[in-house]
C-alpha positions as CSV (number, residue, x, y, z in Angstrom):
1,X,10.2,-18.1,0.5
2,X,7.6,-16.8,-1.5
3,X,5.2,-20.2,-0.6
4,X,6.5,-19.4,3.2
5,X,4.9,-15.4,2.6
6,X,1.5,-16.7,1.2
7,X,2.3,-14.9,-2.2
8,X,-0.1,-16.0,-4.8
9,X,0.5,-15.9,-8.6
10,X,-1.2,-12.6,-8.8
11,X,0.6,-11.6,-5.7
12,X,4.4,-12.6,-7.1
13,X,3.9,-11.1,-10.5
14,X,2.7,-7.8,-9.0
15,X,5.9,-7.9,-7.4
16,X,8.0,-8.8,-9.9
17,X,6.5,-5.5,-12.5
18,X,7.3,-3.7,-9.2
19,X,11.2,-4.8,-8.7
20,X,11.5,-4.5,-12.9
21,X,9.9,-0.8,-12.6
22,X,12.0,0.4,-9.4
23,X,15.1,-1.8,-9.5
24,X,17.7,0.9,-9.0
25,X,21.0,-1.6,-9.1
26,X,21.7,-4.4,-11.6
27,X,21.2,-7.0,-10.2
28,X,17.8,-7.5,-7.9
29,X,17.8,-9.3,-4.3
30,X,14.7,-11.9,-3.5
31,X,14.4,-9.2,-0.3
32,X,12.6,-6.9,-3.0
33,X,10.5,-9.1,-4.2
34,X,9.2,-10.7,-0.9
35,X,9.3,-7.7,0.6
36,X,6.0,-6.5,-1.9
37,X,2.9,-5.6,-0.1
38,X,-0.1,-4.4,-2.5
39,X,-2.4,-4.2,0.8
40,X,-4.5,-1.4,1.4
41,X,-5.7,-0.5,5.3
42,X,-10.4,-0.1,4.7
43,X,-12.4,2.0,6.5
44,X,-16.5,1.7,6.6
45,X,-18.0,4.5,7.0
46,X,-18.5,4.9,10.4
47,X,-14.7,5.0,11.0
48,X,-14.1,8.0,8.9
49,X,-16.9,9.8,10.9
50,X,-14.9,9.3,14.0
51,X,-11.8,10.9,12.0
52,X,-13.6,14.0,11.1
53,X,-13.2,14.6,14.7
54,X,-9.6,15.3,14.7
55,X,-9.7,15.8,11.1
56,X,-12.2,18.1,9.5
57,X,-11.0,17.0,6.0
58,X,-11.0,13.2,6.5
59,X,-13.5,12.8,3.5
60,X,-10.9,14.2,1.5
61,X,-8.3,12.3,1.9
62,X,-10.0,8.9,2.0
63,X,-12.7,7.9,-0.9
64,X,-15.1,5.3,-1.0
65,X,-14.8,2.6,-3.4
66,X,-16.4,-1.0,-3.8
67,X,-14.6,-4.4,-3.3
68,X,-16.0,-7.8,-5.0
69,X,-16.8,-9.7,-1.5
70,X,-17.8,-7.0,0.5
71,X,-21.9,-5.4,0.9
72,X,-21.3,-2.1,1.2
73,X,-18.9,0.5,-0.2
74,X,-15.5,1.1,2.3
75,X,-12.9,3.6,2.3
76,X,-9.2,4.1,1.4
77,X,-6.4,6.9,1.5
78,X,-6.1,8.9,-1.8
79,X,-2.7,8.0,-1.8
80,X,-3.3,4.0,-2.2
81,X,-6.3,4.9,-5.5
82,X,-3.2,6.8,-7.0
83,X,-0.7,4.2,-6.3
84,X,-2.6,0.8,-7.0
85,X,-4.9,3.1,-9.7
86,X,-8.2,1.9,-8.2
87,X,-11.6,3.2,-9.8
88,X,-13.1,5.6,-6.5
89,X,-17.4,5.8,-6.6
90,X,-17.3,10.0,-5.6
């Protein structure tokens, strides 16, 4: 199932530190561990200038970071640099 999902190593061990560290019963299902998504929605910077329209504080909740591939700097949520503890460039 994992093959099926397009998991790769790094991808399945990420999940399985995930299912050890929130595991709440004895006994984990494979739904836990397929079900692991360490993808985070980017922004460039002209998208988070059309969300300071409907919201002023847009730079605040997204921050710009850099990604190995990419030629410029993009932007995620606050909450995704606290929960994947990714290095921000503001």
């Amino acid at each position: 199932m994992a093959k099926e999902e397009g998991f790769t190593d790094e991808r399945f061990r990420d999940s399985v530190h995930m299912v050890i560290k929130t595991c709440i019963y004895p006994t984990p299902t494979i739904a836990q561990f397929i079900s692991f998504d360490k993808r985070v929605k980017v922004f460039k910077y002209p998208d988070i200038i059309k969300m300071v329209d409907d919201d002023p504080n847009a730079f605040d909740r997204y921050k710009r970071i850099v990604l190995d591939g990419l030629p410029e700097a993009v932007y995620i949520h606050v909450n995704d640099i606290a929960k994947y503890n990714i290095k921000s460039i503001n």
